[in-house]
Wavefront OBJ file of the C-alpha trace (Angstrom):
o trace
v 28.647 -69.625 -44.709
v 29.683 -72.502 -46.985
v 31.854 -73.775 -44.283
v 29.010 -73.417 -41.740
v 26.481 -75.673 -43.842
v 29.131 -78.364 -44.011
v 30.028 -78.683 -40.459
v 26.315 -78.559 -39.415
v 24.851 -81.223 -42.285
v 28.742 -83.248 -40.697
v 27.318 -82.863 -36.837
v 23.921 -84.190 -38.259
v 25.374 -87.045 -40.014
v 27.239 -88.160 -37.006
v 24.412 -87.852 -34.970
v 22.459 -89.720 -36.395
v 25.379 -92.536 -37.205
v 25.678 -93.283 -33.366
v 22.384 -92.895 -32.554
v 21.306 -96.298 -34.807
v 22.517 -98.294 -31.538
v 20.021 -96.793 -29.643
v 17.563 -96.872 -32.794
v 17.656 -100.917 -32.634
v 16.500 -101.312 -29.430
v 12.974 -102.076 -28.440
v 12.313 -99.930 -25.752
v 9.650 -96.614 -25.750
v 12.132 -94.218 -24.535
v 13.131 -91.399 -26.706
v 15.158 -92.008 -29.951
v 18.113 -89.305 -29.046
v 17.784 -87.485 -25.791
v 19.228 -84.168 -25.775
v 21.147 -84.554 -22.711
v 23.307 -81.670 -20.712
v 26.046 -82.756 -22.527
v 24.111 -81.479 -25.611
v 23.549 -78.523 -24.970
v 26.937 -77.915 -22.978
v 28.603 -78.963 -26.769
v 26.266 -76.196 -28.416
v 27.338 -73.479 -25.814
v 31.172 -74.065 -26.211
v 30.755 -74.243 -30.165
v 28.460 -70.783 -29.890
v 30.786 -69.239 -27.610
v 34.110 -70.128 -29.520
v 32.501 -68.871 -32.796
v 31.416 -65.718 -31.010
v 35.013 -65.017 -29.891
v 36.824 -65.962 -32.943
v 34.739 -63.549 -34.750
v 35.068 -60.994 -32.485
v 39.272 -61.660 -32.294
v 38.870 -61.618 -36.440
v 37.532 -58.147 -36.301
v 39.561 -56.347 -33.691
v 43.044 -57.531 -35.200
v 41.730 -56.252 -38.887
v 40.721 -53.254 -37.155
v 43.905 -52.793 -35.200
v 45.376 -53.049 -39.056
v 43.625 -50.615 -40.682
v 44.007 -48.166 -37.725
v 46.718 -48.757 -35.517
v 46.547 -45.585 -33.271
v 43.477 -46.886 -31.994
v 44.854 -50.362 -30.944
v 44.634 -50.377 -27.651
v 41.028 -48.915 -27.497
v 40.470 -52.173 -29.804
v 42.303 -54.749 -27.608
v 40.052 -53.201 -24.561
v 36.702 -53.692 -26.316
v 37.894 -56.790 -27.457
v 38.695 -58.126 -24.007
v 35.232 -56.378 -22.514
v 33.790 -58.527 -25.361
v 35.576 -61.783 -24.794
v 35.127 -61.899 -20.680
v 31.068 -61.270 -21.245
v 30.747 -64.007 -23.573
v 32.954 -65.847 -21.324
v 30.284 -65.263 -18.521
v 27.344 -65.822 -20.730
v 28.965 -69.089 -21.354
v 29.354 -70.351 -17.815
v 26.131 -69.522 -16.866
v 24.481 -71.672 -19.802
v 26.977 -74.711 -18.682
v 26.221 -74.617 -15.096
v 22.711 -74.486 -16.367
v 23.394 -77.980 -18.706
v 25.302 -79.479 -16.118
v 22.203 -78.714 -13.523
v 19.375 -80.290 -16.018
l 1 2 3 4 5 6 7 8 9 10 11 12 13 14 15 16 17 18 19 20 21 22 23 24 25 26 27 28 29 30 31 32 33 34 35 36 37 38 39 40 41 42 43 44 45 46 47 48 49 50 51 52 53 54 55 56 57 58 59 60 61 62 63 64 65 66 67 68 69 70 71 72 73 74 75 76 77 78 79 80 81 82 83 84 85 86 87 88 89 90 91 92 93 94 95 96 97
């Protein structure tokens, strides 16, 4: 969770470092717009953490009981390919708006 917090409070500070171009301007648009781009970045980095979890689990799994491995590596890929899916969908959807 440690790790979490860091990269998070990193993504803010980086942010908010390339947004001060935008900050010095003079115009009455919005300071950062959260763009498709935005939200395409959020779905990849929700996705990959979502799979990388779920790969973490199914090869401990597969090591503490290996006669159920390939019931594992099914579940796993079942897993995988609907987060896959769920994925697309939300960056057709940021690549729409």
């Amino acid at each position: 969770m440690n790790r979490m917090l860091q990269l998070v409070c990193l993504t803010a500070v980086v942010l908010l470092t390339t947004a001060m171009p935008a900050m010095a301007q003079e115009t009455h648009a919005p300071l950062i717009a959260f763009s498709g781009a935005f939200g395409a970045a959020l779905t990849i980095m929700g996705a990959a953490y979502g799979i990388g979890k779920i790969g973490a689990a199914a090869v401990e799994s597969m090591a503490r009981q290996p006669e159920v491995a390939g019931d594992i590596r099914g579940a796993l890929l079942l897993a995988a390919a609907l987060i896959e899916g769920a994925t697309f969908f939300a960056l057709i959807v940021c690549i729409i708006s």
